[in-house]
N, C-alpha and C positions, 0 to 999 in steps of 0.2 A: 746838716741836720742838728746843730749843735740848738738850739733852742725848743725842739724836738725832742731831741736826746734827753735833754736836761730834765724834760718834762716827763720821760718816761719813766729814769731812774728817780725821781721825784714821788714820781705813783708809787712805783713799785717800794720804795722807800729800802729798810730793811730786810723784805722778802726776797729782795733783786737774788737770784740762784748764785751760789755759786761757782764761780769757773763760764757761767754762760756769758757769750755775746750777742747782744740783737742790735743786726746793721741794717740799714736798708740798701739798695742798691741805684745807681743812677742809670737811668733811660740814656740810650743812646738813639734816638726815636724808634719809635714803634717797638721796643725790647721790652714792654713791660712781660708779654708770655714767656719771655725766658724768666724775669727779675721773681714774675711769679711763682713758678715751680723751683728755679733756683734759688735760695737762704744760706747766703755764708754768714760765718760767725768765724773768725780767725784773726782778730786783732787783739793787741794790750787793754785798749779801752772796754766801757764796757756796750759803749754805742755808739753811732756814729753813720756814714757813707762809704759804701767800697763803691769802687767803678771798674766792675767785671770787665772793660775796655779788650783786654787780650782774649779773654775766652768769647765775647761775641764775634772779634774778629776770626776766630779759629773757627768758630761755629759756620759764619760765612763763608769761609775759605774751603770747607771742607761739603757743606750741602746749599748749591746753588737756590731751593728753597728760599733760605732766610736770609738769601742775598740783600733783596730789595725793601725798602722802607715803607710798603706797603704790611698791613694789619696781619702778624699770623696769627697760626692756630696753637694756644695752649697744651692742647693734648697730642697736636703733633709731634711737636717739641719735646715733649717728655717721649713717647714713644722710641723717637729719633734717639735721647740722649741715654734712654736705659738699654737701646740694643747695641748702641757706640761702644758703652760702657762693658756691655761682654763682650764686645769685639775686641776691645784694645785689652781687658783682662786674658782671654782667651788665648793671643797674641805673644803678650807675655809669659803665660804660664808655658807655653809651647818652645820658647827661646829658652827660659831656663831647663826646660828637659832635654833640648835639643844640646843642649852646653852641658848636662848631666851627664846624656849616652858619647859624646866624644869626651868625656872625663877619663885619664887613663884609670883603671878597676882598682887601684890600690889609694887612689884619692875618691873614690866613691866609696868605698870600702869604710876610708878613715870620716868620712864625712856622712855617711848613716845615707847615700843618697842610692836612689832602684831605679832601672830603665825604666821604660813605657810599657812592661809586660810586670806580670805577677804569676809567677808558675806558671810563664810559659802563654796566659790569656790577658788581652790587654785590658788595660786598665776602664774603670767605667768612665763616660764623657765628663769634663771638669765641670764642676760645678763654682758658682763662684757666688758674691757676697750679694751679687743683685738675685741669681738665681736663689739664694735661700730666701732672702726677704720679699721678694716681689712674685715668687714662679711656684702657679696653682696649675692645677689638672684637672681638666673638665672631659666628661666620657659624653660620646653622643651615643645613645642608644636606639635602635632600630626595632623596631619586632613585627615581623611578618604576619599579618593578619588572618595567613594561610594554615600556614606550619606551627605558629608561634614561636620562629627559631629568634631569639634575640643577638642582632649583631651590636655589637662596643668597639669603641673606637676611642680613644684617648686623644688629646691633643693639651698643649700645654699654653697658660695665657701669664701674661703681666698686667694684666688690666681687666676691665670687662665693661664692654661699654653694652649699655641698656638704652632699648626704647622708655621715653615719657608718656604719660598721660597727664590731662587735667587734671587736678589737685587729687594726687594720688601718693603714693610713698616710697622708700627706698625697696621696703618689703615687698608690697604689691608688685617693684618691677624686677628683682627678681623672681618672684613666684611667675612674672609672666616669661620671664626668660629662660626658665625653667618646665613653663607648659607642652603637654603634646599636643603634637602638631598632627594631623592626618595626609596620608600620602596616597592619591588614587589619581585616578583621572590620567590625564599628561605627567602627573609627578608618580607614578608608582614605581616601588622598591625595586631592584633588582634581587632576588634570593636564591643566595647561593645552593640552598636545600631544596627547593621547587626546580632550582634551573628554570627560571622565569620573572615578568614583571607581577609584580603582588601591591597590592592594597598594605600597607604599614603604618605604624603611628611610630612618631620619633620625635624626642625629646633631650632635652641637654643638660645634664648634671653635674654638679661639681663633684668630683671623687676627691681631691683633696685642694684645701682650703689654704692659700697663702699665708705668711705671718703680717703682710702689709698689706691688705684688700684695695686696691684702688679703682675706684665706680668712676666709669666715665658717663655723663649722661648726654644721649645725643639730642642737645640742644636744638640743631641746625640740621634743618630739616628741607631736602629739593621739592619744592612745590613745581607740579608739572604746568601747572594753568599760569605763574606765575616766569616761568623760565629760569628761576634762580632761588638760590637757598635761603628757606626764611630763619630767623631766631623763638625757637618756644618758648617762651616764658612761662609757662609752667609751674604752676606752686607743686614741687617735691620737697614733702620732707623728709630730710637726712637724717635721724635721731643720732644725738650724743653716745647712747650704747645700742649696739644692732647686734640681734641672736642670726644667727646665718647657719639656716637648717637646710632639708631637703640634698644634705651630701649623701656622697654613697652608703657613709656609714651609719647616714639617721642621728649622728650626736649631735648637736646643739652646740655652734660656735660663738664664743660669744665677743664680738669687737667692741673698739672704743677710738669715736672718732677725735682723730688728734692735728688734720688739718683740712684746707676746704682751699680751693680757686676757683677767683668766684668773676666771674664773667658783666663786665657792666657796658651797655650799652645795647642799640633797639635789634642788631643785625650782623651777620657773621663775617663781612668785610671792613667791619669800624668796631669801635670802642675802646675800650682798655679792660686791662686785669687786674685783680686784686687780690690775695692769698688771707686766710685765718693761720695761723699754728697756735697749739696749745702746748704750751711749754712751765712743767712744774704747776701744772692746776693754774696757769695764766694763759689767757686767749689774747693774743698778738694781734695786731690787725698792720699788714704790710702793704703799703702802695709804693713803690719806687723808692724813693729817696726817704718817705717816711713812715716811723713805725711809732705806732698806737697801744697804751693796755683798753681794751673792749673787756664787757661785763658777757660772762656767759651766758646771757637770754639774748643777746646781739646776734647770735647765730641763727637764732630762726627769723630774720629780718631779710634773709639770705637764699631761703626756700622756694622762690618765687613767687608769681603775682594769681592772685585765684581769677581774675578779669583778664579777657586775652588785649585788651586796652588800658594799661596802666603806668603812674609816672616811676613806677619803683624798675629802674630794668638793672638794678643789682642781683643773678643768679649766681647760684651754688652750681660752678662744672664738672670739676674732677672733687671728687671725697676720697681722702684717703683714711682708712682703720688701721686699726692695730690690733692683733688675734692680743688676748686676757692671758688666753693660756699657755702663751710663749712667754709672758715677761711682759711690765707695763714700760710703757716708753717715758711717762711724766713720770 
């Protein structure tokens, strides 16, 4: 990418950041869904090519999935690689306590280090760096149409994937992901206060709100008449700042979208990937091995097509935010 390169830091002239590196990465065929959600930056230069070659092989080695050279899925990939990620932290933190409690008491002592209990009750579950950044809490709510006894239920996510509609928005499909639903018929409640099947309305809210929101949008859709999964293209728009309301607690969140993978091509067994990042009030534009400065209106070129026959099949898949009210990320 040296002639790339060149032209990057060229743009970027004097504003090039500090300390940053922007690399692209090389295809090892079909890798762009990893090259996409994964962005090293860890060399002297200040741009260039890395060729992740060991971690796609480890990646293989380890989830017969993305063995084959056939087209993945983006969002699988990430999914896969942020639960790896608390797996192998997880892992870790458990060897070191495990090497803590066989510590003879007077080297724990001298080392500030405590078993896996605290007076006596153990410790709460580890939390780690993907769990603070990525791990929200969505309640489903139930309410007996009988008794009106509301049951809640908590469940914890890294992601949140949403149904599409035609030219509709990032808001609109939360609000519908958020809608209630009615329960009667074949689907009625069971209520623990009736001791019986009830007629309920149930809905799903966020109770707390991630510091790194990542919207997956369900592109790829089984059509039954067809036998196999089509691609929606879909004009949604992402907006640069999103208020993310409707939490348990009614306050108004307010994010700021800071990167995009963007899906191109007509169908969900072919195409390639391509990533935005915003980095220092610059929007990056990554394909593989090259990386681009794009103008901040380039983003909504990205929101899909308002015509369900169009030649633009560049989509917006995974969006990721950043909560305001934790610390900005640029």
């Amino acid at each position: 990418m040296g002639a790339a390169g060149s032209k990057l830091e060229k743009a970027l002239g004097d504003q090039f950041p500090e300390g940053e590196r922007y690399f692209g990465l090389e295809n090892f065929g079909n890798t762009c869904y990893c090259n996409s959600v994964l962005q090293i930056s860890s060399q002297k230069k200040k741009t260039g090519v890395i060729a992740p070659k060991r971690f796609v092989q480890r990646l293989k080695k380890q989830n017969e999935i993305f063995r084959s050279y056939m087209h993945q899925d983006a969002h699988e990939f990430l999914n896969y690689l942020l639960n790896e990620l608390v797996d192998i932290l997880e892992k870790e933190a458990h060897t070191v306590q495990n090497d803590q409690e066989t510590s003879p008491p007077s080297e724990k002592a001298a080392n500030g280090l405590t078993n896996g209990t605290i007076n006596g009750a153990k410790k709460d579950p580890l939390v780690t760096w993907v769990h603070k950044n990525f791990q929200g809490i969505l309640t489903n709510e139930t309410r007996c149409l009988q008794c009106e006894t509301v049951t809640a239920r908590d469940e914890t996510f890294l992601d949140l994937s949403l149904d599409i509609e035609q030219n509709s928005s990032i808001t609109s499909c939360l609000k519908n992901f958020s809608s209630t639903e009615t329960l009667n018929a074949e689907d009625k409640f069971f209520c623990d206060k009736c001791c019986s099947l009830q007629e309920a309305q149930k809905r799903m809210k966020i109770k707390k709100p991630p510091h790194i929101l990542v919207i997956h949008l369900k592109r790829f859709k089984y059509m039954e008449q067809l036998g196999r999964y089509k691609k929606l293209s879909y004009r949604v728009v992402f907006p640069l700042e999103l208020k993310l309301s409707n939490t348990v607690d009614e306050a108004d969140i307010e994010y700021s979208l800071f990167a995009v993978v963007v899906h191109v091509g007509s169908g969900p067994n072919h195409g390639h990937y391509v990533s935005l990042v915003k980095s220092h009030n610059h929007w990056l534009f990554f394909d593989d091995e090259n990386v681009e400065m794009i103008d901040e209106s380039a983003v909504q070129t990205f929101f899909g097509s308002a015509q369900e026959y169009s030649s633009n099949t560049d989509h917006g898949y995974i969006l990721f935010y950043e909560s305001l009210g934790l610390g900005n990320r640029s």
